[in-house]
py3Dmol code that shows the C-alpha trace and the ligand (Angstrom):
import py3Dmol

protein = """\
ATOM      1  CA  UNK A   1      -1.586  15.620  -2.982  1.00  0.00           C
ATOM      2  CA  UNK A   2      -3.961  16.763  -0.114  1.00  0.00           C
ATOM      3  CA  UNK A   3      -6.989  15.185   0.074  1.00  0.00           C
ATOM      4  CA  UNK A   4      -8.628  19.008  -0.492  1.00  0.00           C
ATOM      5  CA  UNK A   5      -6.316  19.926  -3.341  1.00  0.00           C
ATOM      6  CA  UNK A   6      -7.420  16.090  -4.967  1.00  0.00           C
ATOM      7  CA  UNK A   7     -10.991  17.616  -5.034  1.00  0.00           C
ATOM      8  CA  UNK A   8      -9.767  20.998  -6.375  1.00  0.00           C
ATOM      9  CA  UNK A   9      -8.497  19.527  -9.189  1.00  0.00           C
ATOM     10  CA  UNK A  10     -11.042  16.898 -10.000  1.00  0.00           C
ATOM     11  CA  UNK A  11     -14.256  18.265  -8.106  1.00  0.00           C
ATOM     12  CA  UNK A  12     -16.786  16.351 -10.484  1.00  0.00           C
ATOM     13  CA  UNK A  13     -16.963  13.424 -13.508  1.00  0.00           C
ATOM     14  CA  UNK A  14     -16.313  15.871 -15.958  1.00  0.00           C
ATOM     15  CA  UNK A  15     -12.640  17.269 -14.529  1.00  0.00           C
ATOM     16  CA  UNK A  16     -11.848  13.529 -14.080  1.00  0.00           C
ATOM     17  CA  UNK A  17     -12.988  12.321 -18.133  1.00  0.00           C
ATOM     18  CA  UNK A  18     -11.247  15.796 -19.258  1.00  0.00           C
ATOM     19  CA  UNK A  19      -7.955  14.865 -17.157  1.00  0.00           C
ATOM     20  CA  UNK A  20      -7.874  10.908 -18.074  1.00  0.00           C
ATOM     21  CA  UNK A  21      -7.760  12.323 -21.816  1.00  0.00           C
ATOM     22  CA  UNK A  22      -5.330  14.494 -21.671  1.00  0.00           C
ATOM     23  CA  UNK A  23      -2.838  12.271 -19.267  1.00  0.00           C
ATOM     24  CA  UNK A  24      -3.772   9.278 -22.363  1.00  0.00           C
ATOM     25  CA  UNK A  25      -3.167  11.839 -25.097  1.00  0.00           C
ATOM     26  CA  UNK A  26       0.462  12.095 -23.179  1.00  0.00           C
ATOM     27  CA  UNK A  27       0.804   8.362 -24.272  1.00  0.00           C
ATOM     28  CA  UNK A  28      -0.589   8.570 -27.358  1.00  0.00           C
ATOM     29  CA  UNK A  29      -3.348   6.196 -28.696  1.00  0.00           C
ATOM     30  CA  UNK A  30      -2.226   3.745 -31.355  1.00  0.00           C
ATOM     31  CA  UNK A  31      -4.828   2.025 -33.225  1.00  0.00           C
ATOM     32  CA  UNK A  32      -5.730  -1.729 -32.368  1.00  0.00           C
ATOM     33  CA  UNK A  33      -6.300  -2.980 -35.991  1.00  0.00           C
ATOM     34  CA  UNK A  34      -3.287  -1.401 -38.072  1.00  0.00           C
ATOM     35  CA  UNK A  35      -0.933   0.143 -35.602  1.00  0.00           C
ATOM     36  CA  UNK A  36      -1.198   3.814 -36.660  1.00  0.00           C
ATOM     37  CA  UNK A  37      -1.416   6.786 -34.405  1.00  0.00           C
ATOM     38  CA  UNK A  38      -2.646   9.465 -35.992  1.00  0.00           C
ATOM     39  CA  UNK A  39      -6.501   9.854 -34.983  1.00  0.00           C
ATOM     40  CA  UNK A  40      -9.364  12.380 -35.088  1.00  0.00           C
ATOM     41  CA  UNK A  41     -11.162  13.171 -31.921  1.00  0.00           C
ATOM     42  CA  UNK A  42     -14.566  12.498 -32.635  1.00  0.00           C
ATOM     43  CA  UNK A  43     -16.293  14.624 -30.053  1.00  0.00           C
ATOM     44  CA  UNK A  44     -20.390  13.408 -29.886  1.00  0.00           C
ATOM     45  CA  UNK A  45     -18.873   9.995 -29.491  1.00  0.00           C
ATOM     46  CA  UNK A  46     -16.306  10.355 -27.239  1.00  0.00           C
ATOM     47  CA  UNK A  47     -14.111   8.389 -29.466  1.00  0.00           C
ATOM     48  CA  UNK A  48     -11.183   8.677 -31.543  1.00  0.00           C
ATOM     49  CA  UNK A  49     -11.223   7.245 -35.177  1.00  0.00           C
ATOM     50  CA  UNK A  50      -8.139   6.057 -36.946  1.00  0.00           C
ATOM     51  CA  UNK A  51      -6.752   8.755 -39.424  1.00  0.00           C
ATOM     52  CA  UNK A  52      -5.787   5.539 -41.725  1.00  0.00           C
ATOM     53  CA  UNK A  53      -8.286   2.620 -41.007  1.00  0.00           C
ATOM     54  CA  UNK A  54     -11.225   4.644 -39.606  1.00  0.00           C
ATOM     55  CA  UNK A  55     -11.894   2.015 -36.470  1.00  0.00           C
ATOM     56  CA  UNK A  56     -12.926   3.826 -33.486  1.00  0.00           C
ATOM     57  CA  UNK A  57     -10.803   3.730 -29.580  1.00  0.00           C
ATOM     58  CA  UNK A  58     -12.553   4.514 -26.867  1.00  0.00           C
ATOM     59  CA  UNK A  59     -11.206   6.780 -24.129  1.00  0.00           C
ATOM     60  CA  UNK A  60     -11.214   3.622 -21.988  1.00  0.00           C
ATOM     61  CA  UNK A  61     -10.210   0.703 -24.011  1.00  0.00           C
ATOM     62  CA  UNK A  62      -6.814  -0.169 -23.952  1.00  0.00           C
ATOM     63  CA  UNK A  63      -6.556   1.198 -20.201  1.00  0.00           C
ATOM     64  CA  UNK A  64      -6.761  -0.050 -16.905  1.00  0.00           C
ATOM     65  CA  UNK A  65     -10.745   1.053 -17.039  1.00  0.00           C
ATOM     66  CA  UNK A  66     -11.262  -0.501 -20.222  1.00  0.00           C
ATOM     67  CA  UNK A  67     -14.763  -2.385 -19.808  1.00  0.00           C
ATOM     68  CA  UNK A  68     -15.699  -0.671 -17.036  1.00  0.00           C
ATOM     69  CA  UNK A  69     -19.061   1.141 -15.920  1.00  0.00           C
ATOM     70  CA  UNK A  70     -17.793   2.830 -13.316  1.00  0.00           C
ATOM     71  CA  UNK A  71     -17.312   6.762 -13.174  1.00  0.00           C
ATOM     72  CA  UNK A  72     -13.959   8.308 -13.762  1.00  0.00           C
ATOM     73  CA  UNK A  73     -13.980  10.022 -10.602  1.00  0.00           C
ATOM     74  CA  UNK A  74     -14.375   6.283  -8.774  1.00  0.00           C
ATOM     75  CA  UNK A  75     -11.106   5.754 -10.384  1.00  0.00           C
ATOM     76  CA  UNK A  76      -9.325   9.057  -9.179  1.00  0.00           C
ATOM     77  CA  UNK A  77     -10.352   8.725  -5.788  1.00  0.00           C
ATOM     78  CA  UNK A  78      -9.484   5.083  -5.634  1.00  0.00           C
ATOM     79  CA  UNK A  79      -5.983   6.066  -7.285  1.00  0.00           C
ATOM     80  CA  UNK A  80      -5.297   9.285  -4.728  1.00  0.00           C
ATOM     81  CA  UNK A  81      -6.579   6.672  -1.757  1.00  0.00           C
ATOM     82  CA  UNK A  82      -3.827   4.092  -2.376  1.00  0.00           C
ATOM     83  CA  UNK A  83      -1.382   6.206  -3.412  1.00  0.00           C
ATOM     84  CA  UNK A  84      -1.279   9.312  -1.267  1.00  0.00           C
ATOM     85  CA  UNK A  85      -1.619   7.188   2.211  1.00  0.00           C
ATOM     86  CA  UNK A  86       0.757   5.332   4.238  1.00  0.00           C
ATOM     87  CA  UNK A  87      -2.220   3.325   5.305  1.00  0.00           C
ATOM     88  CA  UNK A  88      -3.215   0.188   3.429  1.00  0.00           C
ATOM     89  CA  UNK A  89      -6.646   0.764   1.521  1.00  0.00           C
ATOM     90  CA  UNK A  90      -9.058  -1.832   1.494  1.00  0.00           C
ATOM     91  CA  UNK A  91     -11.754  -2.496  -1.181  1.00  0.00           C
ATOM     92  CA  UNK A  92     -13.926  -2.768   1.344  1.00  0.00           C
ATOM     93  CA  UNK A  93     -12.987   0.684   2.408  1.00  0.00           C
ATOM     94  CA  UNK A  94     -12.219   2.507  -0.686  1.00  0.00           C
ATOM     95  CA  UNK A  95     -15.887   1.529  -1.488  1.00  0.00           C
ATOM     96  CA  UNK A  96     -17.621   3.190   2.131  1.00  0.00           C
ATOM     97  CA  UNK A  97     -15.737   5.960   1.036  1.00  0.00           C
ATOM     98  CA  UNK A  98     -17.131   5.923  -2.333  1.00  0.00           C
ATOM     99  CA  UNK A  99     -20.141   5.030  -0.855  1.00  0.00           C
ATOM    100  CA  UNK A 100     -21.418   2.463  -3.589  1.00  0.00           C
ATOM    101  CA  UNK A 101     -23.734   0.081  -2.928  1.00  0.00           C
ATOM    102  CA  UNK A 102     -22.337  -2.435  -4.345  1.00  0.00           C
ATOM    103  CA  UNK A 103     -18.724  -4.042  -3.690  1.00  0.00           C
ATOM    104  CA  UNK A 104     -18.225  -6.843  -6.416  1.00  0.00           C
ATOM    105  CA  UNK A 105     -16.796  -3.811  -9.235  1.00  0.00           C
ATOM    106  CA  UNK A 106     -15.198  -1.866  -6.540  1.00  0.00           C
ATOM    107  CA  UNK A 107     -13.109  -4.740  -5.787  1.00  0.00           C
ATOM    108  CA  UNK A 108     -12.087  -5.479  -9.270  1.00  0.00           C
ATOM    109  CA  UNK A 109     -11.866  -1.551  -9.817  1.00  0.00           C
ATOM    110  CA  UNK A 110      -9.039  -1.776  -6.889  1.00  0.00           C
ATOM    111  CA  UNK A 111      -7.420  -5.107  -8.083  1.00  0.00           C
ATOM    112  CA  UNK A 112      -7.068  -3.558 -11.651  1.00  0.00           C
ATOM    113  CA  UNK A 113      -5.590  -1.001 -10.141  1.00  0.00           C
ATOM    114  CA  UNK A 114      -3.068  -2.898  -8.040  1.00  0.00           C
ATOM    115  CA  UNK A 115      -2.271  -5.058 -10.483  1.00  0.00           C
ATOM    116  CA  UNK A 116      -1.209  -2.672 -12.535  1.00  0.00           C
ATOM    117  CA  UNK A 117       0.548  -0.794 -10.077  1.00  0.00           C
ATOM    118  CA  UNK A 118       3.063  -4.098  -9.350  1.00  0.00           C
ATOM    119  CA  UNK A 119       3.660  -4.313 -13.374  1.00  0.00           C
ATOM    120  CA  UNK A 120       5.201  -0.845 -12.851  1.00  0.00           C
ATOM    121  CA  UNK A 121       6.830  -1.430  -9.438  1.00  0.00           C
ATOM    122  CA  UNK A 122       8.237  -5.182 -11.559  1.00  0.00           C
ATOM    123  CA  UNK A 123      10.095  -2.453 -14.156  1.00  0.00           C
ATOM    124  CA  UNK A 124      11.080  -0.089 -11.642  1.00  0.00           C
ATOM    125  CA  UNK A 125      14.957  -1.153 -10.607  1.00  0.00           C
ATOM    126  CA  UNK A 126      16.478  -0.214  -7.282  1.00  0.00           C
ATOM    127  CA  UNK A 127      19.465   2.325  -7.026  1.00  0.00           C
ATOM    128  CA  UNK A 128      21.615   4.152  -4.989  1.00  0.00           C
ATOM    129  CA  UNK A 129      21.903   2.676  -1.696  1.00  0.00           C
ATOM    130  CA  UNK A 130      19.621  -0.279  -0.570  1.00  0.00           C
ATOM    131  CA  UNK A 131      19.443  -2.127   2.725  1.00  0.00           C
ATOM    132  CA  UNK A 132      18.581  -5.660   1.761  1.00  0.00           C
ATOM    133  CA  UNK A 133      17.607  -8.459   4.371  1.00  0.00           C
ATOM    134  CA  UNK A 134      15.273 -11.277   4.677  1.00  0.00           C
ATOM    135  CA  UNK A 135      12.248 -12.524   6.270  1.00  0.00           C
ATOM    136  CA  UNK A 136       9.844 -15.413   6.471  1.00  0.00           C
ATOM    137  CA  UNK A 137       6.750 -16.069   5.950  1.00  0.00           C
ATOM    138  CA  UNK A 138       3.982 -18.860   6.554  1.00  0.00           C
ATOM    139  CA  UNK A 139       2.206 -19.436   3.410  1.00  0.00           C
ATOM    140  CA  UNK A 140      -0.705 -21.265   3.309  1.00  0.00           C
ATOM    141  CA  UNK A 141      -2.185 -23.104  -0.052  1.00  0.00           C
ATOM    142  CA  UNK A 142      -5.724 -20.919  -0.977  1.00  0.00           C
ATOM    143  CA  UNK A 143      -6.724 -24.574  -2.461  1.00  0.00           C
ATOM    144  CA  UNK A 144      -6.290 -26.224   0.964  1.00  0.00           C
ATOM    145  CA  UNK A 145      -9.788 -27.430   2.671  1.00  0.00           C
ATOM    146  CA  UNK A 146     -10.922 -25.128   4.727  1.00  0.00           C
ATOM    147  CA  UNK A 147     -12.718 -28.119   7.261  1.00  0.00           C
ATOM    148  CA  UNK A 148      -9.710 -29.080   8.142  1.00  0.00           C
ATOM    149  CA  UNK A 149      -7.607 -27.068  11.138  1.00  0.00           C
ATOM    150  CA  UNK A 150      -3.918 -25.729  10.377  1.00  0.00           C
ATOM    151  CA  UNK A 151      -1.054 -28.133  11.340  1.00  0.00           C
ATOM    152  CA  UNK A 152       1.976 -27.291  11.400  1.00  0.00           C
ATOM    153  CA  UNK A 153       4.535 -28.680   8.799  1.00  0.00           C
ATOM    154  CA  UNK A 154       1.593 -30.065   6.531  1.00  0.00           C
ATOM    155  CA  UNK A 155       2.034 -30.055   2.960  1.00  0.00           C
ATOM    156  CA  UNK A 156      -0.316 -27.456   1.874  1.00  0.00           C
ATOM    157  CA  UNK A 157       1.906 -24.984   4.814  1.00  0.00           C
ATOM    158  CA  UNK A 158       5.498 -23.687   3.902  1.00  0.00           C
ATOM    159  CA  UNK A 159       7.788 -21.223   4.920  1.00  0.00           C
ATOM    160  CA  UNK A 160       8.295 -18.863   2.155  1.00  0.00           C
ATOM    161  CA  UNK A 161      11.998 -16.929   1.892  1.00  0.00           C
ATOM    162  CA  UNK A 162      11.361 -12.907   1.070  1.00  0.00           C
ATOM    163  CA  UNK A 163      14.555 -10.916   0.262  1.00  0.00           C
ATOM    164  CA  UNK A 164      13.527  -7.411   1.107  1.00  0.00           C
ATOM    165  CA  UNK A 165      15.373  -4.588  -0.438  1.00  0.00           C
ATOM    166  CA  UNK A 166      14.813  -1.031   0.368  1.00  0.00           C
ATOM    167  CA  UNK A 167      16.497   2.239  -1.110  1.00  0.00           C
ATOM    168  CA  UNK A 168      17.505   4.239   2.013  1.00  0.00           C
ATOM    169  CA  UNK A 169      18.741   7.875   1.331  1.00  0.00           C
ATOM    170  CA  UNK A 170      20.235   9.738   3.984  1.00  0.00           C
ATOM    171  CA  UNK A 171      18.119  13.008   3.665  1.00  0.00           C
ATOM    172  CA  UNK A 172      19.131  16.548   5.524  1.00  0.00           C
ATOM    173  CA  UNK A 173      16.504  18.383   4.840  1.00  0.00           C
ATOM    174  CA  UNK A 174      13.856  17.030   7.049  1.00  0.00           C
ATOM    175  CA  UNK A 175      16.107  15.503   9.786  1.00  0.00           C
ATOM    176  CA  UNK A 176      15.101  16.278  13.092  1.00  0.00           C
ATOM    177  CA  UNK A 177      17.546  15.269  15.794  1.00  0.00           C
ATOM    178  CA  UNK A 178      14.501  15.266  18.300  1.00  0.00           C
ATOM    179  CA  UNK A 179      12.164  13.048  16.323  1.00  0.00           C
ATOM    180  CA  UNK A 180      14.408  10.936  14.187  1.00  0.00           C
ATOM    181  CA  UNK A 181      17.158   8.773  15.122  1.00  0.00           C
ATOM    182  CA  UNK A 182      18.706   8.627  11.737  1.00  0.00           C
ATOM    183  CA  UNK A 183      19.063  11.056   8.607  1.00  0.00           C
ATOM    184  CA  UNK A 184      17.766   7.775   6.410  1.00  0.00           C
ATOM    185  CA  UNK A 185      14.889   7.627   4.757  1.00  0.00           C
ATOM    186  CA  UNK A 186      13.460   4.571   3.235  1.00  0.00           C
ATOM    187  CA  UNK A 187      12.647   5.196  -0.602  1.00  0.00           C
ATOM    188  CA  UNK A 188      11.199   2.377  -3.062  1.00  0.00           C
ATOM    189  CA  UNK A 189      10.833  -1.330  -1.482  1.00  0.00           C
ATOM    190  CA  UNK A 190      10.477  -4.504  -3.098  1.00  0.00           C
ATOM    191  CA  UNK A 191       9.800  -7.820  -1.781  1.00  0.00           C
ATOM    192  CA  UNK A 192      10.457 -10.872  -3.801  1.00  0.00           C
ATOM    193  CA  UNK A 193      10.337 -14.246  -2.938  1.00  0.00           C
ATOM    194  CA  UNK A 194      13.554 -16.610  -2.997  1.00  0.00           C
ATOM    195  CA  UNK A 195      13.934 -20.123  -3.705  1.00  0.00           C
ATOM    196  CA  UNK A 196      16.626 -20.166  -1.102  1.00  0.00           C
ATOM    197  CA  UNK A 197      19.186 -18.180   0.695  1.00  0.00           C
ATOM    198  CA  UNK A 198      21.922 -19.894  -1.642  1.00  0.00           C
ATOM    199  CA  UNK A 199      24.525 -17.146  -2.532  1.00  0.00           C
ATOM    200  CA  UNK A 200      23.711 -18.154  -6.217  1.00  0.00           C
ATOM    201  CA  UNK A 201      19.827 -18.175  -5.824  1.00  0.00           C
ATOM    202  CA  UNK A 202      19.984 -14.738  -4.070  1.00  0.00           C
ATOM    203  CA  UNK A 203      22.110 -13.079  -6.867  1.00  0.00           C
ATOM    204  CA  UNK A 204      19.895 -13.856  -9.479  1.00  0.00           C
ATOM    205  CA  UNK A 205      16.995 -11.945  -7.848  1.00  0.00           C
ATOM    206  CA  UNK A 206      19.264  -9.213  -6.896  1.00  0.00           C
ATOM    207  CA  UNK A 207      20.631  -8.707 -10.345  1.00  0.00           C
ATOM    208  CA  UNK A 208      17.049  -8.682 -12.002  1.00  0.00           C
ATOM    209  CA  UNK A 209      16.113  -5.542  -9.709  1.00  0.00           C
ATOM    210  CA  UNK A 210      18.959  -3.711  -8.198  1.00  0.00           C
ATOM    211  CA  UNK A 211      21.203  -1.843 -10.953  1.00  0.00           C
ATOM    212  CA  UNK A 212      25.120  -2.670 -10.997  1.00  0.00           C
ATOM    213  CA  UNK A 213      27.345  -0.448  -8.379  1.00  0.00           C
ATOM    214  CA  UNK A 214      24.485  -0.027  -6.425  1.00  0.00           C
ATOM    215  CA  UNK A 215      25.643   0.316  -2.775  1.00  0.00           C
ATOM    216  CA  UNK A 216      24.233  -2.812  -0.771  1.00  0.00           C
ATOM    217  CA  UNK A 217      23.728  -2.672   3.441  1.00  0.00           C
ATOM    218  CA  UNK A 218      23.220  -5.757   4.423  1.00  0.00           C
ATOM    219  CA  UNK A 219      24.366  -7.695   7.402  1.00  0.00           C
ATOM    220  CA  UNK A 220      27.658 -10.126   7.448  1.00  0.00           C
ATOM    221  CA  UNK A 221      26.512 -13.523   5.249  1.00  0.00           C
ATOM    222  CA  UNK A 222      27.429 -15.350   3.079  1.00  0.00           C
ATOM    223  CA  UNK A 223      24.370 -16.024   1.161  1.00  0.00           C
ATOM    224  CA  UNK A 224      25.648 -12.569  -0.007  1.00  0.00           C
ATOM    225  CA  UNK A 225      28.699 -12.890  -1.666  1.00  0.00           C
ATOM    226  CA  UNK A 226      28.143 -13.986  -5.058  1.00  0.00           C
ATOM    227  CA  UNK A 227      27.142  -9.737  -5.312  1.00  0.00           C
ATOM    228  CA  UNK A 228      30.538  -8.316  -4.272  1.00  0.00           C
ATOM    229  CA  UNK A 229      31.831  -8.492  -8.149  1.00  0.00           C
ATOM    230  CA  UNK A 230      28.576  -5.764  -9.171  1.00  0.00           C
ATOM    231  CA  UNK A 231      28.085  -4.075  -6.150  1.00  0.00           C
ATOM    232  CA  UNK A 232      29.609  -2.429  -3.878  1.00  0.00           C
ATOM    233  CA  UNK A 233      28.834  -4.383  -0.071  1.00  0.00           C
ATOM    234  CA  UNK A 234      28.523  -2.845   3.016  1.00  0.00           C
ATOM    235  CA  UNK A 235      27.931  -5.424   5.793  1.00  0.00           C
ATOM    236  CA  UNK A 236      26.404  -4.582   9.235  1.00  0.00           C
ATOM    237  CA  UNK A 237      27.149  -6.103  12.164  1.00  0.00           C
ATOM    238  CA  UNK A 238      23.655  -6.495  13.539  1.00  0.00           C
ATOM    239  CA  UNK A 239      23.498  -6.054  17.380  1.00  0.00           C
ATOM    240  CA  UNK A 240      21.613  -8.638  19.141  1.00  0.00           C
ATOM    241  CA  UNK A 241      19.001  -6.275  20.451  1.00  0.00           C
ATOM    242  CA  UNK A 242      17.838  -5.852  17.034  1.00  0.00           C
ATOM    243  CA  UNK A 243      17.517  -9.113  16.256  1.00  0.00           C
ATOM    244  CA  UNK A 244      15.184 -10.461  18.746  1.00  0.00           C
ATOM    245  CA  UNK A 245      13.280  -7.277  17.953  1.00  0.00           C
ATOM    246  CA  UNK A 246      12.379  -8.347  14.653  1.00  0.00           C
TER     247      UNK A 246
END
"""
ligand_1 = """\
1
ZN
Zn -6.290 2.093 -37.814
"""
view = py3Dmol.view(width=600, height=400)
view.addModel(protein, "pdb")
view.setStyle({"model": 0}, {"cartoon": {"style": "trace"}})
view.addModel(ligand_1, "xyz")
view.setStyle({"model": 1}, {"stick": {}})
view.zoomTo()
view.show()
């Protein structure tokens, strides 16, 4: 969504409450203390009351915004900004946007939100046809002392393994010869970390988030093979160019 059709559809704190109802209604609300879901919409309170058990739900609790002062529209426009970009949205920014004053519960407004954002992207399995590789990453401790400088190989330092897996599509519609090189486009990525590049350590993770028969691409090792009995392997020969590249 545009960022001019956003405010078309939720132009004030009003649009925003109205539309969070409805898209919780399309959940349904069950009641905390005996389970049921049959409720009356109590409209002065803004509340719904149990059909059976007459204790009240707020349009908030149970949600991601449960316990939260902030407005509705904060939330939308924090949603739309890290989901409708390519660019990374910082708290810091997603607040000057906002333009409130104060950052502490725009920060855990945006955390909320990514946190639950990764619980659905931890469901979500991979399909079709995925390109998987790996990469490496320093990781440092957050509990190491700050006072003291970075060394490298210290114990609070390691090199963490990250299987990346990406769904890549080949797509015809938008394919420009002139401005892409390939008809692929990348779809859903995950990132997970890896004990090791083991063949056996590697097919755990893969089996826990790509579905079976999935097509793999992935370039000619043999920390791959324990996959070829569930999915079909496809293994590159990466050329050397693209290696240093990396
Ligand atoms: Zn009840």
């Amino acid at each position: 969504m545009k960022l001019i059709e956003f405010f078309k559809h939720y132009p004030d704190e009003e649009s925003c409450k109205i539309a969070f109802k409805s898209y919780r209604l399309q959940e349904g609300v069950t009641c905390k203390k005996c389970g049921s879901t049959s409720h009356y919409w109590k409209k002065n309170r803004e509340q719904w009351e149990c059909k059976s058990c007459k204790h009240r739900t707020t349009l908030k609790s149970g949600t991601v915004m449960q316990s939260s002062k902030l407005p509705y529209q904060y939330w939308f426009i924090a949603m739309h900004l890290i989901t409708s970009t390519k660019k990374s949205f910082s708290a810091k920014e997603i607040q000057r946007q906002i333009g409130h004053k104060r950052y502490e519960p725009i920060w855990s407004m945006v955390h909320k939100l990514r946190s639950v954002m990764g619980l659905r992207d931890e469901q979500y399995e991979l399909g079709e046809e995925i390109e998987l590789d790996e990469v490496f990453f320093e990781t440092v401790s957050i509990t190491r002392d700050k006072t003291e400088p970075l060394k490298r190989g210290r114990g609070s330092q390691r090199q963490s393994t990250v299987l990346v897996a990406a769904e890549s599509r080949v797509e015809e519609q938008n394919y420009n010869p002139k401005k892409h090189r390939t008809k692929k486009r990348v779809g859903y990525l995950k990132m997970m970390v890896i004990e090791s590049l083991k063949k056996e350590d590697l097919a755990v993770v893969v089996k826990e988030k790509v579905k079976k028969n999935t097509k793999i691409v992935s370039d000619k090792s043999n920390s791959y093979n324990n996959l070829k009995e569930d999915y079909n392997l496809d293994s590159k020969v990466v050329p050397k160019k693209e290696i240093i590249n990396r």
